[in-house]
Residue, then its C-alpha position, 0 to 999 in steps of 0.5 A: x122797514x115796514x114791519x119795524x114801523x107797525x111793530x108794537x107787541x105782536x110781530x105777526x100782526x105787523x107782518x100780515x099788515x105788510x103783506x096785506x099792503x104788498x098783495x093789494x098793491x099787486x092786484x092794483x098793478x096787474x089791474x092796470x096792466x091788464x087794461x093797458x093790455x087789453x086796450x093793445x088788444x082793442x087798438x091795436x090787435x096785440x095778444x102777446x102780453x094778455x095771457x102773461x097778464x090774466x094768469x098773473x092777475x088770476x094768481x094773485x087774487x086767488x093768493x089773496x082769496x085764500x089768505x083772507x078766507x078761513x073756509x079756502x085756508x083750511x084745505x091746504x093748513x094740514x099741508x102746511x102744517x107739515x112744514x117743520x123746518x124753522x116753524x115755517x108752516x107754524x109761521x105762516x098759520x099765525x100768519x093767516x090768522x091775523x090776516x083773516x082780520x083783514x077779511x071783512x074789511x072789504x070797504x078798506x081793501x077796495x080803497x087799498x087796491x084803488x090806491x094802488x091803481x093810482x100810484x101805477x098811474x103816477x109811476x106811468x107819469x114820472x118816465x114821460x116827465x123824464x123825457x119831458x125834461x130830456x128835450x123830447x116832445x114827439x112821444x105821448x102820454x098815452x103810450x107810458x100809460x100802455x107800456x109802463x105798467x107792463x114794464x113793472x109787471x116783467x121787473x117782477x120776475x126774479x132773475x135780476x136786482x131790483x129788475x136792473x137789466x130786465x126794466x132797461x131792455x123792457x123800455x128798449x124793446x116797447x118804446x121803439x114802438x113808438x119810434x123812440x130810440x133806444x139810448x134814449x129809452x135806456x137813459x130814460x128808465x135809468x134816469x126814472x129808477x134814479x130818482x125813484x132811488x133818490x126819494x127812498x133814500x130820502x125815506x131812509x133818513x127819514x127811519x133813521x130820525x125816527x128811530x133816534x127819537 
């Protein structure tokens, strides 16, 4: 939907725009969960999500390094070249040349990632202001700002639709953490994906208006 939005003449352009705004979003994701990992580890001495996070964070910023730096992109273009079916390797090289465009602008890409950071803070808030409103006041805020970000980080892995199933057991296993049960975990992360469901439908309309006009 983004793409058809920033569409004007050149499809490759919107898409490199799009995949700009999706990796960037990332590092802002595994930033903020590798500093709630990492204050687990100051505060309370766990190690177990640390590795997943550094290696996460390590292979999205090398992807980004090397889509936004010629001299990086040059030792793997001979490779990719090779790549004849559908014109993949052909794609992903306009690709990478309209997304070198994006390679000086660090002053955007800087606001982009921070940008970033504060939409992960705002999906910590949203789940505590759903048990807010369930009538539960025993857990903090601190402990969504924590465990939500891992969360979104382990939906990630593609095993399940849109995490379904992989988010609820997330929220299940950290929460009793805090001494929180865990149907109420599993309302609470249903409840969450619901509305964040709800305002992207809302979206939705909102493309569907502007397409008419």
């Amino acid at each position: 939907m983004r793409v058809v939005y920033t569409m004007k003449e050149r499809r490759t352009d919107s898409l490199a725009t799009v995949f700009v705004d999706r990796i960037l979003g990332f590092v802002g994701l595994f930033i903020f969960a590798l500093i709630a990992v990492l204050f687990l580890l100051v505060d309370k001495n766990e190690t177990e999500f640390l590795p997943f996070m550094i290696i996460g964070l390590v292979i999205v910023i090398l992807i980004t390094y090397i889509f936004f730096s010629e001299k990086a992109y040059a030792f793997l273009s001979p490779l990719i070249s090779r790549l004849k079916i559908l014109k993949i390797g052909e794609r992903i090289n306009r690709l990478h040349e309209a997304g070198t465009d994006f390679g000086g602008a660090w002053g955007p890409i800087t606001l982009c990632i921070a940008h970033s950071v504060i939409i992960q803070a705002t999906l910590a808030v949203a789940p505590f202001l759903v048990l807010l409103g369930m009538g539960n006041f025993e857990v903090g805020l601190l402990p969504f700002f924590i465990y939500v970000p891992i969360i979104n980080v382990i939906a990630m892995i593609p095993v399940s639709l849109n995490g379904l199933g992989i988010r609820e057991n997330s929220y299940v296993i950290l929460f009793s953490r805090v001494g929180l049960d865990g149907e109420l975990s599993l309302a609470m992360s249903l409840v969450s994906f619901f509305i964040i469901f709800l305002f992207s439908l809302i979206g939705g309309f909102f493309f569907i208006f502007y397409r008419r006009r």
